[in-house]
N, CA, C and O atoms as CSV, one atom per row, in Angstrom:
chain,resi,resn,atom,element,x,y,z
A,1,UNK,N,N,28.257,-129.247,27.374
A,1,UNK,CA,C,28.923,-127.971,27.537
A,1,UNK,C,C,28.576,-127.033,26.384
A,1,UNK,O,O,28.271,-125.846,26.490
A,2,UNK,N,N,28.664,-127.699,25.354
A,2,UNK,CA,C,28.422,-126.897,23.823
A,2,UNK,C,C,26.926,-126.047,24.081
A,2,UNK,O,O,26.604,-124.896,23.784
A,3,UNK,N,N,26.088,-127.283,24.848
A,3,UNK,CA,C,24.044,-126.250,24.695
A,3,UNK,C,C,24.233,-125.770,25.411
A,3,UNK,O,O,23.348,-124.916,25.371
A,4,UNK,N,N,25.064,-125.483,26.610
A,4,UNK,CA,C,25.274,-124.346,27.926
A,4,UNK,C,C,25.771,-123.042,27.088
A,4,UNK,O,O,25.113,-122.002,27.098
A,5,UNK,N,N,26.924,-123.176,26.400
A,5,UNK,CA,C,27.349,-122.568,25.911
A,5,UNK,C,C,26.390,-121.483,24.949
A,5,UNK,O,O,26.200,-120.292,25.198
A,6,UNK,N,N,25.997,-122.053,24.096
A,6,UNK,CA,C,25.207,-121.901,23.114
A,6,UNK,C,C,23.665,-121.094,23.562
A,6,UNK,O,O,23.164,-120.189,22.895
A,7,UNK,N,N,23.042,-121.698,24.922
A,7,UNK,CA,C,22.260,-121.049,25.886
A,7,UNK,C,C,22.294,-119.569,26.402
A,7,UNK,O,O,21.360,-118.770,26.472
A,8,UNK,N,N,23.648,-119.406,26.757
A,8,UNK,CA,C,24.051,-118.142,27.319
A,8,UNK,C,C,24.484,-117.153,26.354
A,8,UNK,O,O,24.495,-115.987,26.750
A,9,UNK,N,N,24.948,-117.464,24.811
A,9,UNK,CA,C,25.296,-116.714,23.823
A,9,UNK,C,C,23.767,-116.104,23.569
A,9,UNK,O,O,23.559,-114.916,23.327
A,10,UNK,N,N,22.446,-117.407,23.693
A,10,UNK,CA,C,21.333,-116.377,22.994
A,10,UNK,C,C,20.413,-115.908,24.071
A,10,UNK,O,O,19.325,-115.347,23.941
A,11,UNK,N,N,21.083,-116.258,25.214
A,11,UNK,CA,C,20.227,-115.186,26.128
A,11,UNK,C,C,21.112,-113.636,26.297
A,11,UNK,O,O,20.496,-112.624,26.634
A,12,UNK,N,N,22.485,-113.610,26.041
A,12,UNK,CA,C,22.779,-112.410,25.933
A,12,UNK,C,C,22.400,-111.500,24.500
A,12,UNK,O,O,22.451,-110.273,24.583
A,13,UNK,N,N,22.076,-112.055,23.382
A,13,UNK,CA,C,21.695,-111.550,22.345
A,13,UNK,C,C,20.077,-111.314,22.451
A,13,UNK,O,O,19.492,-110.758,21.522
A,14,UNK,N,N,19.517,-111.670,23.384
A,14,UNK,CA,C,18.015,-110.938,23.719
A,14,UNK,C,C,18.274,-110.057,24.320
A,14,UNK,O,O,17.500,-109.178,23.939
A,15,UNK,N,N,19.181,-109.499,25.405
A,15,UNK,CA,C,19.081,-108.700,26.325
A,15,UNK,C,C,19.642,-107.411,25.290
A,15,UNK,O,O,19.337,-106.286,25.686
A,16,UNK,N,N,20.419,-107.492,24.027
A,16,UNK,CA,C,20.091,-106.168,23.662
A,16,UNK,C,C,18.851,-105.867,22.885
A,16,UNK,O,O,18.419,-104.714,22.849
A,17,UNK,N,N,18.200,-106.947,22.200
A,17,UNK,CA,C,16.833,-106.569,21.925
A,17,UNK,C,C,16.721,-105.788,23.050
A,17,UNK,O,O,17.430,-104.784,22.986
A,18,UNK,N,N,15.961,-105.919,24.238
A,18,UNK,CA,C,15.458,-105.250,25.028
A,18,UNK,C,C,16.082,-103.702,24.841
A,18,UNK,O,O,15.127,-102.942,25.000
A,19,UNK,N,N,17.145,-103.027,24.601
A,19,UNK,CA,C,17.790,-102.304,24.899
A,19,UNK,C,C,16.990,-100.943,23.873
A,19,UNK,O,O,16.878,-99.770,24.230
A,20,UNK,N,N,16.451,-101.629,22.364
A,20,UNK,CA,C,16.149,-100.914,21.624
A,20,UNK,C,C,14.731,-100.324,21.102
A,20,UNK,O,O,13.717,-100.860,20.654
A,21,UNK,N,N,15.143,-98.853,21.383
A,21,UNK,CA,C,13.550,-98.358,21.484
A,21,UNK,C,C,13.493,-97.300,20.354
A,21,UNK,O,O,13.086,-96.153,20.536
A,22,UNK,N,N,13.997,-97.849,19.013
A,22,UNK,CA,C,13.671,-96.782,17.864
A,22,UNK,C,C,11.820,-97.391,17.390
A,22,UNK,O,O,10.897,-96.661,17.028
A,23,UNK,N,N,11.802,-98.319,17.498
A,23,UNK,CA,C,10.984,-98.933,16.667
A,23,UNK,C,C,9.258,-98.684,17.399
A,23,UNK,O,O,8.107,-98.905,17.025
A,24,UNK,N,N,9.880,-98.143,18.540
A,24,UNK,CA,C,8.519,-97.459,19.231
A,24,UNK,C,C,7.658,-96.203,18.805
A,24,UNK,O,O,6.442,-96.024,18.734
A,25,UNK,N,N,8.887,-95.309,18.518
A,25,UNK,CA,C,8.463,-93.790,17.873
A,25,UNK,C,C,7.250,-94.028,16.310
A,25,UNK,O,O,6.190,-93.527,15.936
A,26,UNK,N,N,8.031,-94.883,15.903
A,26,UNK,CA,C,7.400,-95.061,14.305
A,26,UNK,C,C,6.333,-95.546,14.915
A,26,UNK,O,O,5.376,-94.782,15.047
A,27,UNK,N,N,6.227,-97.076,15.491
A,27,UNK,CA,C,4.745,-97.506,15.863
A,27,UNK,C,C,3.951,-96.403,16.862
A,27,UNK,O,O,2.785,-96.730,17.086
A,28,UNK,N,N,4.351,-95.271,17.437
A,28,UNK,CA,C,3.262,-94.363,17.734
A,28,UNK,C,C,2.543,-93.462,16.933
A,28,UNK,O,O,1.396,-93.017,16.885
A,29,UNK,N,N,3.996,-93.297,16.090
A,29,UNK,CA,C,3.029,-92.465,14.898
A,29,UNK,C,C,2.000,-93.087,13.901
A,29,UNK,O,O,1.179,-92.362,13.339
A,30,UNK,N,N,2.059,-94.713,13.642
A,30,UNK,CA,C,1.529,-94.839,12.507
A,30,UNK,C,C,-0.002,-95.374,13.366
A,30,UNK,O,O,-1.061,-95.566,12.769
A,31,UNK,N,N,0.159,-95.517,14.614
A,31,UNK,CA,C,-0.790,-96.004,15.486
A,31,UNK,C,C,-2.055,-94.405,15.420
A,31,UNK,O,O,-3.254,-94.256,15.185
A,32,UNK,N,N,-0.684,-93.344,15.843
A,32,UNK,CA,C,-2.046,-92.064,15.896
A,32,UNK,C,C,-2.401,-91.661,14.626
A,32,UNK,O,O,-3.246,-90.769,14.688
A,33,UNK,N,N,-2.064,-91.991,13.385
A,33,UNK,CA,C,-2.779,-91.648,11.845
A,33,UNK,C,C,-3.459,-92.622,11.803
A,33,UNK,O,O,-4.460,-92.318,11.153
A,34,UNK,N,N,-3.529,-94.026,12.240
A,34,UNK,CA,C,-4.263,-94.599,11.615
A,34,UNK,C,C,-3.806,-95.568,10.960
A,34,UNK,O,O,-4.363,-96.650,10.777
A,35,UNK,N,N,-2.441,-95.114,10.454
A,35,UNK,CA,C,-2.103,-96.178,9.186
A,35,UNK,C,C,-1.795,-97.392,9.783
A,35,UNK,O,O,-1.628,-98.236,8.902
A,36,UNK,N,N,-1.635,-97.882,10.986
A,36,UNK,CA,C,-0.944,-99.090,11.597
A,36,UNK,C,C,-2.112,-100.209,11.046
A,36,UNK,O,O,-1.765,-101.390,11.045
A,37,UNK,N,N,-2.905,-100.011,10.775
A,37,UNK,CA,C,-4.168,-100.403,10.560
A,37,UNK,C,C,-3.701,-101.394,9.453
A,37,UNK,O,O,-3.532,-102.607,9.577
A,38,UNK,N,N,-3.532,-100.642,8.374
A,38,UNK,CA,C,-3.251,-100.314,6.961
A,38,UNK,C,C,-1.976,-101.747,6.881
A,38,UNK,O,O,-1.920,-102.778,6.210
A,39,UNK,N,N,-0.951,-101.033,8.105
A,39,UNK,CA,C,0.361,-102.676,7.806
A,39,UNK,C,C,0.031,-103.592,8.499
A,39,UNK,O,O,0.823,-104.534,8.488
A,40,UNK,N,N,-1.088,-103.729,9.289
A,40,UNK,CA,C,-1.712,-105.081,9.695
A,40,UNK,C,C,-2.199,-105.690,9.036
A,40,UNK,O,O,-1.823,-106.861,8.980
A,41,UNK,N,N,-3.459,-105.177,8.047
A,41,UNK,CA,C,-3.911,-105.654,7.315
A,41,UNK,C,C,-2.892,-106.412,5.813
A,41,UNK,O,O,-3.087,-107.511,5.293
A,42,UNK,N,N,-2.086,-105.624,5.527
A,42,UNK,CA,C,-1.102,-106.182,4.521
A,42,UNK,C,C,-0.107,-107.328,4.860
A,42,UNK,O,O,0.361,-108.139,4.061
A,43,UNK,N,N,0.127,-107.240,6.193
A,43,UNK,CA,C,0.663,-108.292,6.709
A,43,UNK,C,C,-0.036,-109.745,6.611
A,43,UNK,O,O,0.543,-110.799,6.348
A,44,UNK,N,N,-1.393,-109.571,6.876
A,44,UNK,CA,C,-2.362,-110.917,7.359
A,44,UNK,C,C,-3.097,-111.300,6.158
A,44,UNK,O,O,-3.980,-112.157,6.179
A,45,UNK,N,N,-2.745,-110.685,5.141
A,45,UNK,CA,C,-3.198,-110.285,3.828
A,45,UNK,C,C,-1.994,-111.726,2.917
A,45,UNK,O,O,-2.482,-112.711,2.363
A,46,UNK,N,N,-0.492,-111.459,2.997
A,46,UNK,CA,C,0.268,-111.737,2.853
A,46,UNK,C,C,-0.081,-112.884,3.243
A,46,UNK,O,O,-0.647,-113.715,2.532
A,47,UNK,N,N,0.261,-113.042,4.528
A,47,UNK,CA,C,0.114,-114.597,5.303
A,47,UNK,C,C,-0.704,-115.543,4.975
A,47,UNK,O,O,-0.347,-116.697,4.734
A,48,UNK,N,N,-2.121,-115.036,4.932
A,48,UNK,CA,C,-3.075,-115.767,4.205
A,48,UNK,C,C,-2.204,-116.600,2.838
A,48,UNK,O,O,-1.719,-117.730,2.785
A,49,UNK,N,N,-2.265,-115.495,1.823
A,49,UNK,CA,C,-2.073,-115.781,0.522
A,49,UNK,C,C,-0.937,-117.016,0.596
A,49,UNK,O,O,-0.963,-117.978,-0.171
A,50,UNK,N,N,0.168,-116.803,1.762
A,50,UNK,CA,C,1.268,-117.898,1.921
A,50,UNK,C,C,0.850,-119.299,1.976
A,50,UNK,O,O,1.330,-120.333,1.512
A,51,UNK,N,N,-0.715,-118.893,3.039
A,51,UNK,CA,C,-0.638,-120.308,3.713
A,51,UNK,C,C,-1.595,-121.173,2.939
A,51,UNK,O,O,-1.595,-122.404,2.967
A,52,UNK,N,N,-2.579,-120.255,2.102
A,52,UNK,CA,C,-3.307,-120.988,0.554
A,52,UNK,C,C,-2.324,-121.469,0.064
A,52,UNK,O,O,-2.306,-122.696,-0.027
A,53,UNK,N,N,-1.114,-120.664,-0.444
A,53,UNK,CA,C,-0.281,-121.514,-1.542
A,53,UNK,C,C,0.156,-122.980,-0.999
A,53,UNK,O,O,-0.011,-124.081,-1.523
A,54,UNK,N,N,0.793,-122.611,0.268
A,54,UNK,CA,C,1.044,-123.950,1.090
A,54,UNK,C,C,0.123,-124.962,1.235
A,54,UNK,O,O,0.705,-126.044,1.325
A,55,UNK,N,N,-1.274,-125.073,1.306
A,55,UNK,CA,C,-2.587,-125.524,1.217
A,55,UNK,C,C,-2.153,-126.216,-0.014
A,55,UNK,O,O,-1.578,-127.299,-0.116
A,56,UNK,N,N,-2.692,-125.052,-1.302
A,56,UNK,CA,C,-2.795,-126.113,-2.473
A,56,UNK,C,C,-1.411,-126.762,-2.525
A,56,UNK,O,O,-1.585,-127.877,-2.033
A,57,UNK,N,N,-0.771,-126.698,-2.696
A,57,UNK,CA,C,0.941,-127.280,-2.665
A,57,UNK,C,C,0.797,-128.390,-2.277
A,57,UNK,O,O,1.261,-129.364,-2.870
A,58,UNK,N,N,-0.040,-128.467,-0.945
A,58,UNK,CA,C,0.184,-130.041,-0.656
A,58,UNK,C,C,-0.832,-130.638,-0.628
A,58,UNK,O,O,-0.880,-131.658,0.059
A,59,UNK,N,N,-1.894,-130.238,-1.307
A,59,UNK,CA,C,-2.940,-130.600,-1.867
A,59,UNK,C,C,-2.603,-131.193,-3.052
A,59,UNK,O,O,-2.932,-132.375,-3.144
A,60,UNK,N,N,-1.996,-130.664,-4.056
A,60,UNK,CA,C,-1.092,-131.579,-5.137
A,60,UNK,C,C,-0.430,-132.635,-4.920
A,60,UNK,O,O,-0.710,-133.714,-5.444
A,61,UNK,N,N,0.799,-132.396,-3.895
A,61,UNK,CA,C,1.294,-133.366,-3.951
A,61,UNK,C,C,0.796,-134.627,-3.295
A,61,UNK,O,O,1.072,-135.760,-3.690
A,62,UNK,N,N,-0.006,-134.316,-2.199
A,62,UNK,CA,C,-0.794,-135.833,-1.567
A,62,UNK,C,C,-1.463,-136.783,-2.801
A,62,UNK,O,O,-1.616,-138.005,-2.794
A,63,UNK,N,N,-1.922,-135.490,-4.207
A,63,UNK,CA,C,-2.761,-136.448,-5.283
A,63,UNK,C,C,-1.457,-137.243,-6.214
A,63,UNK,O,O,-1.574,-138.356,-6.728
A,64,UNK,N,N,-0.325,-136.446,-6.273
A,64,UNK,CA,C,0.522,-137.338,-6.809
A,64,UNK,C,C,1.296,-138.165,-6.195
A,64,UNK,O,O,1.925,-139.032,-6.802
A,65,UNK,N,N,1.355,-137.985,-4.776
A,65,UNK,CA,C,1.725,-139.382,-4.403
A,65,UNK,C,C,0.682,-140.492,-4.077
A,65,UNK,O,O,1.120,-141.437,-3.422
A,66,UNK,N,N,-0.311,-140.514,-4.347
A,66,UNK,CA,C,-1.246,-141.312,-4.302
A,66,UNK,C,C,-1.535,-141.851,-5.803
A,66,UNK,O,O,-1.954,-142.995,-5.984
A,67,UNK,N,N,-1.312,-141.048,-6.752
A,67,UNK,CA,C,-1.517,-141.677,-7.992
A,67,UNK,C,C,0.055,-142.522,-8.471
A,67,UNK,O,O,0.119,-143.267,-9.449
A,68,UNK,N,N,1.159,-142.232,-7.617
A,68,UNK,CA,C,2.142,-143.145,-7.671
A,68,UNK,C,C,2.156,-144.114,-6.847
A,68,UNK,O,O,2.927,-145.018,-7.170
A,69,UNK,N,N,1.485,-144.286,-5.727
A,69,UNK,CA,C,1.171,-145.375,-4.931
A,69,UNK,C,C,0.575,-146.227,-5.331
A,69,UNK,O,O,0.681,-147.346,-4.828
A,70,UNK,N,N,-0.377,-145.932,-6.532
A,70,UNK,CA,C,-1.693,-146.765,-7.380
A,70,UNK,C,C,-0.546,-147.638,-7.831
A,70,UNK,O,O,-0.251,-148.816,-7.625
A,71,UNK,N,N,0.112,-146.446,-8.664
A,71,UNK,CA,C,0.771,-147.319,-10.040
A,71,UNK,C,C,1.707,-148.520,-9.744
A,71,UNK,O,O,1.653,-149.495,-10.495
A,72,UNK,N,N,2.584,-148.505,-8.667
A,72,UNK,CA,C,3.155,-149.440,-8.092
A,72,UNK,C,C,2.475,-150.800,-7.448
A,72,UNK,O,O,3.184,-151.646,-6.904
């Protein structure tokens, strides 16, 4: 009863997404200058840089749990 429940709470919380159309005006304008360009690129720019850090991150830690696996 609770995931029925819980089901129908977030399908009514999409249906006002749908409802909202501010966020269109801005993406036409930055689409006809050009600049949309500009926050794509900073976006995927970003992401990258996230998913290197995440990369080396566990690029480290696989070497230190392997050099604690030795030691044991």
């Amino acid at each position: 009863m609770k995931k029925i429940l819980f089901s129908l709470i977030l399908m009514m919380a999409t249906l006002q997404l749908f409802a909202q159309d501010n966020g269109v005006e801005m993406a036409d304008s930055l689409r006809s200058n050009g600049k949309i360009y500009v926050v794509v690129i900073c976006i995927v720019i970003i992401l990258v840089g996230l998913l290197a850090y995440l990369f080396s991150i566990d690029k480290k830690l696989k070497k230190i749990e392997k050099e604690n696996h030795i030691d044991k």
